[in-house]
N, C-alpha and C positions, 0 to 999 in steps of 0.2 A: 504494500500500500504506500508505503512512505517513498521507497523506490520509483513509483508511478507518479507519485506527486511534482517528485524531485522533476522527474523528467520532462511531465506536461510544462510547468513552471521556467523551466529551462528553455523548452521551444515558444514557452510564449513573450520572454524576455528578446528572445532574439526574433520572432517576427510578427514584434506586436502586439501580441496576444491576438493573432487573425485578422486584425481590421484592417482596412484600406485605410492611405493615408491621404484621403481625399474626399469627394463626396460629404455627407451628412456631419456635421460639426460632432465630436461628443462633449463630455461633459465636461472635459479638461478646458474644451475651446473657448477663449476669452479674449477680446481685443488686447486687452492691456497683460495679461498671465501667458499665454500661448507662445512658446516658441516652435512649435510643430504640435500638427494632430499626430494623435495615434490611430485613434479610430476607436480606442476602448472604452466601452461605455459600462454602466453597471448589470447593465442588464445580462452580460457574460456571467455575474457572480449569482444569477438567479435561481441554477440546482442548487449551486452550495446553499443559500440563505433556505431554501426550502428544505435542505436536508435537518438542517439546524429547528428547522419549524417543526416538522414532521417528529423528530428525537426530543422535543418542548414536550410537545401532545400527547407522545407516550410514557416521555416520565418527566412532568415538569421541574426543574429546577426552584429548588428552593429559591427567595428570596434573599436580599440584602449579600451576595456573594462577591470579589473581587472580578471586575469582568475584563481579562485580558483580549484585544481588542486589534487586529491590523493586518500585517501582510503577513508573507511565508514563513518571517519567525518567529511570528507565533502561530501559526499552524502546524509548524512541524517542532513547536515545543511539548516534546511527549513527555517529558517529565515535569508539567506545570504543575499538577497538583501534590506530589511528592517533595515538589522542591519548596514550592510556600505552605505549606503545611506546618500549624496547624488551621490558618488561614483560608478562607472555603475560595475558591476560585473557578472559574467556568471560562474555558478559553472558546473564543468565536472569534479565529482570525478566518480571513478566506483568502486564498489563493497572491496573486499579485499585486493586490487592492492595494489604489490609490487613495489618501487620506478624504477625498469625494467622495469616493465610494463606502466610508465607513458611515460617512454624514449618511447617503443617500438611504444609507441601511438602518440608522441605529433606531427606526421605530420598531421595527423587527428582531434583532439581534443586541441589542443594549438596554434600551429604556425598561424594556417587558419584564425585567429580570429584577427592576430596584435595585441595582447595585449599589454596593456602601463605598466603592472607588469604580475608576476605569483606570486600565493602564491601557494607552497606546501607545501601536509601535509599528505607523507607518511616515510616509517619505521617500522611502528607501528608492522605492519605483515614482516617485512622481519627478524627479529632477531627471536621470533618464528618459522618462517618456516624455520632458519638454516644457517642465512649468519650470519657473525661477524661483530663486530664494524666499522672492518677495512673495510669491504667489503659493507656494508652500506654506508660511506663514496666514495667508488668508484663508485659506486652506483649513488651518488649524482651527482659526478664530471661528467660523463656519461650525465645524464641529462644535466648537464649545456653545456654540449660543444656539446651536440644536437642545444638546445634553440640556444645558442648565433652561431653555424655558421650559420642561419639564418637570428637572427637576434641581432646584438652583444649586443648591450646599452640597452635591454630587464632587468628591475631589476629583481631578480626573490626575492621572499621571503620565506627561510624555516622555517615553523614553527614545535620547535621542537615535540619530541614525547612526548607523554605524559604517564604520572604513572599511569598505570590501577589495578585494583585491582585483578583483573583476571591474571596479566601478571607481579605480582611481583619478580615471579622467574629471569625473565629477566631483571629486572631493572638496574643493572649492565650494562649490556650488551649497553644498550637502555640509559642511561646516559652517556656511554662512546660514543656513536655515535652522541649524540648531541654535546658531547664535542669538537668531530674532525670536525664536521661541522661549528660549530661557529669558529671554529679557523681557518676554510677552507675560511668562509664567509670573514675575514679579510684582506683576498688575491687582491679580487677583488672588487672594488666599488660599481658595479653592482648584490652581492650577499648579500644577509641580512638576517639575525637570528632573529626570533622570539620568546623568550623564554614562555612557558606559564605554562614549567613542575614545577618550583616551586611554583607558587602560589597554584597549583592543591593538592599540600600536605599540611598536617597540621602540628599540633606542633612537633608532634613525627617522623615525615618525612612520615609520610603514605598519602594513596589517599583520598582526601576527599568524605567520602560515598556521601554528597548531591548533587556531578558532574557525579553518574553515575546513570546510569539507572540499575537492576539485574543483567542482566549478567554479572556486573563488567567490562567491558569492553566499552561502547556505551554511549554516553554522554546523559543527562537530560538537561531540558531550563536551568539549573541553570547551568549545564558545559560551555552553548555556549552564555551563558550572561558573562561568567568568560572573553571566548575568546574573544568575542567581546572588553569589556574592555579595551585588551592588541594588539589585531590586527587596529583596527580599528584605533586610534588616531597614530598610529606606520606610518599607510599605508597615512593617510589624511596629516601628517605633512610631508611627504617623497615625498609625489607626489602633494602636493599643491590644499589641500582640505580644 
């Protein structure tokens, strides 16, 4: 399964995740945010969110849980609830998802659940697929004023993006947007920074090869041993674990 994932995920990094890059605008397209369409709209995330519905229905999730929340790593964080433990958590990342597509989702996969936090943990894919730092950023605030007119005193936690080895061209890019987010987070009391992208480097400021898995990109146990580390004691002293 996890094999399969890895692999879809990896063809859709590299063509797009299917779309044309022409035709019908998606959701990314904004005069002032757009550096290129991709063509990915949310409606590709639309089994996943129904699988997520369908597994509600049959054993609903308690209420009030930590709801980790974004792209691939957190869907292929197979040890989330062992690792925050004894911390109740419910992970509902999907697939490649752009921080849009968490917004366009979260009446569905976040709000329903009452969560007593959100961690997200996407970006990763929207400065590759073509937004900027700035819009990234907007991106974020979107989300937050989803979340909170619902339900306001909801902490949310971003953690930021992380240095892949694969995605060094955009680092720039992708350290600027954590920039404007942590200094977004300090707006609000209810929003929190997680940093995890500099431990993830080494001496030389590069990605540490033993965090990822081949494709340079997808983390190894030894990445989400890193995370854990830095999330866990962050979220148990924050919310009285």
């Amino acid at each position: 399964m996890r094999d399969r994932l890895l692999a879809f995920l990896i063809a859709m990094l590299i063509t797009g995740c299917g779309g044309s890059t022409g035709g019908e605008p998606s959701i990314l397209r904004d005069v002032q945010c757009v550096r290129e369409s991709t063509g990915l709209t949310p409606e590709v995330w639309e089994t996943a969110i129904e699988d997520y519905e369908a597994s509600d229905a049959q054993s609903p999730p308690a209420a009030g849980s930590i709801v980790f929340v974004g792209s691939s790593s957190i869907v292929l964080w197979d040890t989330l609830g062992e690792d925050m433990a004894p911390m109740p958590t419910l992970n509902r990342g999907f697939g490649g998802s752009v921080i849009a597509h968490v917004t366009h989702f979260a009446d569905r996969i976040v709000l329903p659940y009452e969560p007593s936090a959100i961690v997200l943990y996407a970006g990763d894919n929207d400065i590759p697929f073509g937004l900027s730092a700035d819009c990234v950023l907007r991106d974020f605030e979107a989300f937050v004023e989803r979340v909170h007119a619902t339900a306001s005193d909801t902490p949310i936690y971003f953690i930021s993006i992380k240095p892949s080895p694969s995605r060094m061209e955009f680092w720039g890019d992708m350290e600027r947007a954590n920039q404007l987010i942590e200094a977004r987070t300090t707006t609000n009391p209810a929003l929190h920074f997680i940093d995890v992208s500099q431990a993830m480097l080494d001496e030389q400021g590069q990605p540490r090869g033993d965090l990822f898995l081949a494709d340079g990109l997808h983390m190894t146990a030894a990445g989400y041993r890193l995370w854990t580390s830095i999330v866990r004691p962050r979220l148990a002293a924050d919310l009285g674990f």
